[in-house]
C-alpha positions as CSV (number, residue, x, y, z in Angstrom):
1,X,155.5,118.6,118.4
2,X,153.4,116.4,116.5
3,X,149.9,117.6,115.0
4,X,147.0,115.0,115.2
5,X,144.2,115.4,112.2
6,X,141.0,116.6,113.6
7,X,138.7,113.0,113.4
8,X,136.3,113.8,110.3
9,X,135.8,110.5,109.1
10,X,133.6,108.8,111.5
11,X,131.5,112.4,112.1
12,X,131.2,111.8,108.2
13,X,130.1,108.1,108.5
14,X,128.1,108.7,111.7
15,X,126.2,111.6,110.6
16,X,125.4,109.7,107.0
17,X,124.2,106.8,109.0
18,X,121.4,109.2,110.8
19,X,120.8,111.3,107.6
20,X,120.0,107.3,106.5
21,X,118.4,106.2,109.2
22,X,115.6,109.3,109.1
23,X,115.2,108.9,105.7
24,X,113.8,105.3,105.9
25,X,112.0,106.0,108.8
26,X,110.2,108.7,107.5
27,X,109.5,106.4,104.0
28,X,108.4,103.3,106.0
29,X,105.8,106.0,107.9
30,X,104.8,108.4,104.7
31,X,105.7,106.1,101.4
32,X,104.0,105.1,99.0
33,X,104.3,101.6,100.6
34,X,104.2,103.4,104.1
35,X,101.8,102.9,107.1
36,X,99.2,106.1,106.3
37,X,98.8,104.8,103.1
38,X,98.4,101.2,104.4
39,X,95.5,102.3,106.6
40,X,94.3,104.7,104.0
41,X,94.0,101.2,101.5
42,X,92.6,99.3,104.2
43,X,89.7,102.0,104.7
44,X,89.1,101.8,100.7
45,X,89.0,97.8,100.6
46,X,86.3,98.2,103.1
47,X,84.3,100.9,101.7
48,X,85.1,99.1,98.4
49,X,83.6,95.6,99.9
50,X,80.5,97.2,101.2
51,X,79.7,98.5,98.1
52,X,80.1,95.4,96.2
53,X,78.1,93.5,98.5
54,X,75.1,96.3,98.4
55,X,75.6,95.8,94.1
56,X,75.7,92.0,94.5
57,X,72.2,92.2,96.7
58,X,70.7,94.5,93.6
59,X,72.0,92.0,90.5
60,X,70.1,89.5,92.1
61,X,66.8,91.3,93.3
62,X,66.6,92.4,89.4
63,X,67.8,88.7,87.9
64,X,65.1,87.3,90.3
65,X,62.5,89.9,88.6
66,X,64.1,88.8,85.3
67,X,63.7,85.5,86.0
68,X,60.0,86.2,87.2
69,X,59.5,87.6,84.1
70,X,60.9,85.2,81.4
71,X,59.0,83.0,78.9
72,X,60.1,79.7,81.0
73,X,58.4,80.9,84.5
74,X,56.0,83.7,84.3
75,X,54.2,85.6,87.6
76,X,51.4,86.9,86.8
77,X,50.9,89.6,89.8
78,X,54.5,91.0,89.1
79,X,53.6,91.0,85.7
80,X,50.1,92.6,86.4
81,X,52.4,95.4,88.8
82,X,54.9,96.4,86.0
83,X,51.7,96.7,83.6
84,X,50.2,99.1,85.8
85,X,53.4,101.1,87.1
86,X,55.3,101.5,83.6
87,X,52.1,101.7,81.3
88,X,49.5,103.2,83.7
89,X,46.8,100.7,83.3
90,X,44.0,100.3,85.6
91,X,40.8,97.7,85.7
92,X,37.5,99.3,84.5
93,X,36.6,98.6,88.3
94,X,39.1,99.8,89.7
95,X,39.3,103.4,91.6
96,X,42.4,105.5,91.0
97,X,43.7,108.4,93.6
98,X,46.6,110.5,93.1
């Protein structure tokens, strides 16, 4: 009678291919590279565009105000307004209520 070897080798090769194949599933989902973090940078790069655009809008409301305010171009009534607001000054004519 002849005795047959039980078939080990392609259970082994089988069962390292799923061990594999779950392993780089579950990096290509939770990764560093994976999809949650993808839609987690995504998010940021939004958030991080809005916030540069709001910033952008305020460098040039105060470089308008510094321009307003520079020896080449002077305004007078912004001028006048930051007299009053950061020095408290008020015309002898004027009325002041708190």
């Amino acid at each position: 009678m002849k005795r047959t070897r039980p078939a080990i080798a392609p259970l082994f090769y089988f069962g390292t291919a799923i061990v594999l194949g779950l392993y780089f599933t579950f990096a290509a989902v939770q990764g560093a590279f994976g999809l949650f973090n993808r839609v987690q940078v995504e998010a940021e790069i939004v958030h991080l565009r809005a916030e540069r655009d709001t910033l952008a809008r305020d460098l040039a409301v105060v470089t308008n105000r510094a321009r307003r305010l520079s020896d080449d171009f002077l305004d007078l009534d912004l001028l006048d307004e930051r007299a009053r607001d950061v020095l408290g000054l008020a015309r002898p004519d004027e009325i002041i209520i708190r």
